[in-house]
C-alpha positions as CSV (number, residue, x, y, z in Angstrom):
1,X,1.2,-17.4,-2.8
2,X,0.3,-17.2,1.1
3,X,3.9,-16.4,2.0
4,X,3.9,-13.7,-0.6
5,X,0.9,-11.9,0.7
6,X,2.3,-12.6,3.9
7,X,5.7,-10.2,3.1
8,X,3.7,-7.5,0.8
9,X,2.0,-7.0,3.9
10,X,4.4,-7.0,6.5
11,X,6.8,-5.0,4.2
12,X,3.6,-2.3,4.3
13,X,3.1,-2.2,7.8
14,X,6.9,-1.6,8.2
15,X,7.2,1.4,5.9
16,X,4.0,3.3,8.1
17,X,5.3,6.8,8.9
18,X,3.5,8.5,11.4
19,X,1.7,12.2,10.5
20,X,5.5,13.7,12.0
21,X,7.5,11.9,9.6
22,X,5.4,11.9,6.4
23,X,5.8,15.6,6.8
24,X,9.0,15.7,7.5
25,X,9.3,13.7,4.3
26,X,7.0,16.1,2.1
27,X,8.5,19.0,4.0
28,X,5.7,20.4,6.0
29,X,4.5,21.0,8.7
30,X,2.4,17.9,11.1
31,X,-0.3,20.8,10.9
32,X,-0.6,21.3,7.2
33,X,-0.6,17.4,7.3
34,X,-3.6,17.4,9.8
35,X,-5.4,20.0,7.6
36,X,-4.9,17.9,4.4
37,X,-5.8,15.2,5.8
38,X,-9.4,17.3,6.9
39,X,-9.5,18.8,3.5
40,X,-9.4,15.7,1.5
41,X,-6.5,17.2,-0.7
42,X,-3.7,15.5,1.2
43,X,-2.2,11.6,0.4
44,X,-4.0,9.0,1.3
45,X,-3.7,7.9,5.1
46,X,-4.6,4.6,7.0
47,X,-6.4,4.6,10.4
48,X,-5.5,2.1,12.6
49,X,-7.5,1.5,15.6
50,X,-9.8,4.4,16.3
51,X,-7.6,7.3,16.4
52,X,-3.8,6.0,15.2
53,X,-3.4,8.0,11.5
54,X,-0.3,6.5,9.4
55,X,0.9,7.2,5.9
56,X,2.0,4.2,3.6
57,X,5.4,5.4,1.8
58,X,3.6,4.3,-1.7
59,X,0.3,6.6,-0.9
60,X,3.2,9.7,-0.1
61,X,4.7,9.1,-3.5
62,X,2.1,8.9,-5.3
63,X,0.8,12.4,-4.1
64,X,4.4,14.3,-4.4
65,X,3.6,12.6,-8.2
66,X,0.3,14.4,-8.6
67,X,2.0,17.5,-7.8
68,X,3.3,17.4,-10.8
69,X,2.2,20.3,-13.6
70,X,3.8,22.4,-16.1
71,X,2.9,25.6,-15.4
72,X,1.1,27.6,-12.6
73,X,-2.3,27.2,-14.7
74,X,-2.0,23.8,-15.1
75,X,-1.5,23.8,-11.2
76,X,-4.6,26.9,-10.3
77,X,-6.7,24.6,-11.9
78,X,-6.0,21.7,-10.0
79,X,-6.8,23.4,-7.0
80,X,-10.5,24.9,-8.4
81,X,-10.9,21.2,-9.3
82,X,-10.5,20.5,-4.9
């Protein structure tokens, strides 16, 4: 059961993207990253040390999957909801 933990979290650490390439992934902009990130309404991050910010590849799936709606009501009210 050790070993197992052992390789989930290893196998985390190596899918850590830094703020560049998780937007580069979700297509934006290190900035608009930085002010998600500020705002609360961005995916969830990990901070490493004092100052090192990283993204887990599950965390930045799971917020392109809660960008998800069915129309652009569905998706206003999501952001009144923020």
């Amino acid at each position: 059961m050790a070993k197992q933990q052992d390789a989930n979290t290893v196998s985390s650490l190596i899918a850590l993207r830094t703020t560049p390439e998780a937007a580069a992934y979700l297509k934006l902009k290190p900035s608009t990253m930085d002010q998600l990130r500020w705002t609360g309404r961005g995916p969830r991050f990990v901070r490493i040390g004092g100052r090192s910010i990283r993204y887990r590849q599950s965390d930045l799936d799971a917020y392109i999957d809660a960008q998800v709606f069915s129309s652009t009501t569905e998706a206003d009210a999501s952001l009144l909801r923020h």
